[in-house]
C-alpha positions in Angstrom: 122.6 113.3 110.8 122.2 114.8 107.0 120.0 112.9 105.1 122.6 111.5 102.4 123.1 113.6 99.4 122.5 110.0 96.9 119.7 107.8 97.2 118.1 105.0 95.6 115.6 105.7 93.2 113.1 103.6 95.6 113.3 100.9 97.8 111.1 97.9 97.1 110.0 95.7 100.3 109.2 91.8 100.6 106.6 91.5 103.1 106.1 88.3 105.2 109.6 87.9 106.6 111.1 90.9 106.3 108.4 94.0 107.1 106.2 91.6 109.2 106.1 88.1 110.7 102.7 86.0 110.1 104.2 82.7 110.1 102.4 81.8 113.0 99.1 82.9 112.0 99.7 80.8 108.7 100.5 77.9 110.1 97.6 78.0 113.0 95.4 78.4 109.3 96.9 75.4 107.9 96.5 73.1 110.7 93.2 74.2 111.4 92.3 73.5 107.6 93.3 70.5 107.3 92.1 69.1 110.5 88.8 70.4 109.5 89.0 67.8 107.0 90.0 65.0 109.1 93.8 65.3 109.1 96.6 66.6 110.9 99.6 69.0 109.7 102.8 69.3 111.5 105.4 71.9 111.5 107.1 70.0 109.5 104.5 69.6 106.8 104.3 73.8 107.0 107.6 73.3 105.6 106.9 71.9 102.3 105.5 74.8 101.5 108.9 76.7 101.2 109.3 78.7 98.5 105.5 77.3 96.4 103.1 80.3 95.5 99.8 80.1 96.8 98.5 78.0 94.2 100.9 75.6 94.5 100.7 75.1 98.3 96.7 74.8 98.0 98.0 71.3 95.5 99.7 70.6 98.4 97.4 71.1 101.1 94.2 69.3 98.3 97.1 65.7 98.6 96.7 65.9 102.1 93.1 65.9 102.3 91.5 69.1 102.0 88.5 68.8 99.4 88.5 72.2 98.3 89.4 73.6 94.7 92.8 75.6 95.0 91.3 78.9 94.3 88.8 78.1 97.7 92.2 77.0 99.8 93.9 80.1 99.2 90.5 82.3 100.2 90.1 80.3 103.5 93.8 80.4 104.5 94.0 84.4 103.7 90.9 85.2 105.4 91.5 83.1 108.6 95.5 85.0 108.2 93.3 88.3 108.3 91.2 87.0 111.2 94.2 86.7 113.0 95.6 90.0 111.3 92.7 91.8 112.7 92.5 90.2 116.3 96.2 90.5 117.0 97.7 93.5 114.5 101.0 93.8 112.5 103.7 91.2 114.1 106.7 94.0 113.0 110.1 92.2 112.1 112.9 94.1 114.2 114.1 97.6 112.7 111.6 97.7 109.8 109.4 100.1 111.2 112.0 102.0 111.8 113.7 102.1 108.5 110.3 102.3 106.7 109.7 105.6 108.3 113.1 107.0 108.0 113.0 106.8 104.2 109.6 107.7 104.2 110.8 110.8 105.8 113.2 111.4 103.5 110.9 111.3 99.9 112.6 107.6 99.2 109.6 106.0 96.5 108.4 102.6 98.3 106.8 99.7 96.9 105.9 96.6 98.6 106.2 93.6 96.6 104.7 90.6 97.8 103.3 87.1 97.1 100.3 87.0 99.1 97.1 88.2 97.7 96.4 92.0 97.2 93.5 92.4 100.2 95.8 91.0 102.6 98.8 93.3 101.7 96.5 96.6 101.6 95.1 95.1 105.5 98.5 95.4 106.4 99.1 98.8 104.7 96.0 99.7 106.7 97.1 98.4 110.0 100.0 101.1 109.4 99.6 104.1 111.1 101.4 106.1 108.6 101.7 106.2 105.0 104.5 103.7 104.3 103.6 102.4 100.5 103.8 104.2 96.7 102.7 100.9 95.3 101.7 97.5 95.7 102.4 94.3 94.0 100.8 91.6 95.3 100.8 87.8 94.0 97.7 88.0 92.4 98.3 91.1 90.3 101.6 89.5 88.5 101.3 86.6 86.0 105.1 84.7 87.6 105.6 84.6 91.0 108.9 85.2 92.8 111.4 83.4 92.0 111.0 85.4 88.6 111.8 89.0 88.1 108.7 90.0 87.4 107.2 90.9 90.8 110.2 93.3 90.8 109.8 94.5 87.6 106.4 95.7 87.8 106.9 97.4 91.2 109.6 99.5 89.2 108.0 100.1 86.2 105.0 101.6 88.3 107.4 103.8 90.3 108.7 104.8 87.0 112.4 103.8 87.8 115.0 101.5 86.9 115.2 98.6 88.6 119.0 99.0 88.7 118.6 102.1 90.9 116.4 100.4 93.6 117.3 98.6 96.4 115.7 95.4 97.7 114.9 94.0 100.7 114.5 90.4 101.6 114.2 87.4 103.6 114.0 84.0 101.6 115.9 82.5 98.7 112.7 82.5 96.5 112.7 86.3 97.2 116.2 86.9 96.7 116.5 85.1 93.5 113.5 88.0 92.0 115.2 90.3 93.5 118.5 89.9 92.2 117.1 88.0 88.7 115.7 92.3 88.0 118.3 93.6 88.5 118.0 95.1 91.8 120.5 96.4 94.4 119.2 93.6 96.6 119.8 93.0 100.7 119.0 89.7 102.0 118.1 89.8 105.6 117.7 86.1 107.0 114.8 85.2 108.7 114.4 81.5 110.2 116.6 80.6 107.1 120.1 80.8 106.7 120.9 82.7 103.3 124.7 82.3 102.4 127.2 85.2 101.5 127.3 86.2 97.9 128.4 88.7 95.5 124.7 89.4 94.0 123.5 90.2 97.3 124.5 92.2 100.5 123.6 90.1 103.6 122.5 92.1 106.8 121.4 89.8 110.1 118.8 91.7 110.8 117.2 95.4 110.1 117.5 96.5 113.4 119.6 99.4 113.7 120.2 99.9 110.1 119.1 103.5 109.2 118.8 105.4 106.0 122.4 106.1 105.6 123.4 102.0 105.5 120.9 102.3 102.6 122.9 104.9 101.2 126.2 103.3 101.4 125.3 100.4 99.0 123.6 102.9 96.3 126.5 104.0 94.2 125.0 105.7 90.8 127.8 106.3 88.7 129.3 102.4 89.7 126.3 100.5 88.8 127.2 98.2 85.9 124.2 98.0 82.8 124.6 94.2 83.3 122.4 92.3 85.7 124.3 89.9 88.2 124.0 86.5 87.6 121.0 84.7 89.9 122.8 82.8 92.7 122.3 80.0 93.6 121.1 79.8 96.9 121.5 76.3 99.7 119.3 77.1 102.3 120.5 75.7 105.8 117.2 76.4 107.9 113.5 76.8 107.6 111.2 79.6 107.3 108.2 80.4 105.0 108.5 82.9 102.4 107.0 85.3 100.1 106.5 82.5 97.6 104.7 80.6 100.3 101.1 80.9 102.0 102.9 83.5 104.1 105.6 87.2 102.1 
């Protein structure tokens, strides 16, 4: 098929979630922190960790035990997620790939915008074996974290494009929220977490099969309003770490 005659003016990616799944290597981190110092973490306790930044969770994980300033929790859990990055490669969510390439093919802008820390992103963007990014934003290079708009924000103002022409792609209400919050066309593709219908958002089940022309059929440039939707307000019915957790 023609590659669709209007566009986005870029397409802006969560990471953990939607372009990749390391929930398991996180969660083999945490448990393996924490039992280091003398204590045990569950599934469950993996949980609390839903929609916190880094920081946050490293408070989290300090209460249960873990004698280690915050800034020293997030370095050990990232590096023992690279380990695992490293040993086992990219854990690729169904259809991303796929889609990734297909705009890449077509001259869409990309930026990944994610809240893990900027070396782990760019290991992923090196695991790649093509050229899938225009720019990163990573949870250390932003001053709010998802929830806020600014993660979104800055990925458009470094592709040099509204934020109202992009389309956004992501997995967990803290994600969505950002998403939505700048502005974005934003699609909210579920992942262990149950995001509900809403008219800020279009929700897809999964990636797989979508291709550049579904893309296409939510950008309408001469329909998009100057106002920004309203943030929804999101119930969550499942589980699943985010991009706002120690993933992304």
């Amino acid at each position: 098929m023609p590659t669709p005659a209007f566009l986005p003016a870029a397409v802006l990616w969560d990471m953990d979630g939607t372009i990749v799944d390391t929930e398991p290597y996180w969660m083999q981190a945490e448990t393996e922190l924490v039992s280091e110092f003398g204590g045990v973490w569950t599934q469950d306790d993996g949980m609390l960790l839903v929609g916190s930044g880094l920081w946050n969770s490293a408070t989290i994980l300090q209460s249960r035990g873990v004698d280690l300033s915050p800034d020293a929790i997030v370095a050990r859990l990232t590096d023992r997620v690279q380990e695992q990055l490293g040993q086992h490669g990219i854990p690729w969510r169904p259809g991303s790939r796929e889609l990734l390439q297909e705009l890449k093919a077509a001259g869409v802008p990309t930026a990944l915008v994610t809240m893990s820390v900027e070396r782990m992103a760019r290991q992923i963007i090196d695991l790649m074996d093509f050229v899938a990014f225009d720019v990163v934003v990573a949870g250390d290079m932003v001053a709010n974290s998802k929830p806020h708009p600014d993660p979104y924000l800055v990925a458009a103002e470094r592709l040099g494009v509204d934020p109202r022409d992009c389309i956004a792609i992501e997995d967990s209400v803290p994600g969505v929220t950002s998403a939505v919050a700048a502005g974005t066309i934003t699609i909210a593709v579920p992942h262990q977490i149950d995001l509900p219908e809403s008219v800020s958002y279009t929700r897809w089940p999964t990636l797989a099969g979508r291709t550049i022309h579904d893309i296409a059929a939510l950008y309408r440039p001469s329909t998009r309003s100057e106002s920004v939707l309203p943030i929804p307000s999101l119930a969550p019915t499942g589980y699943a770490r985010n991009e706002s957790a120690p993933l992304a």
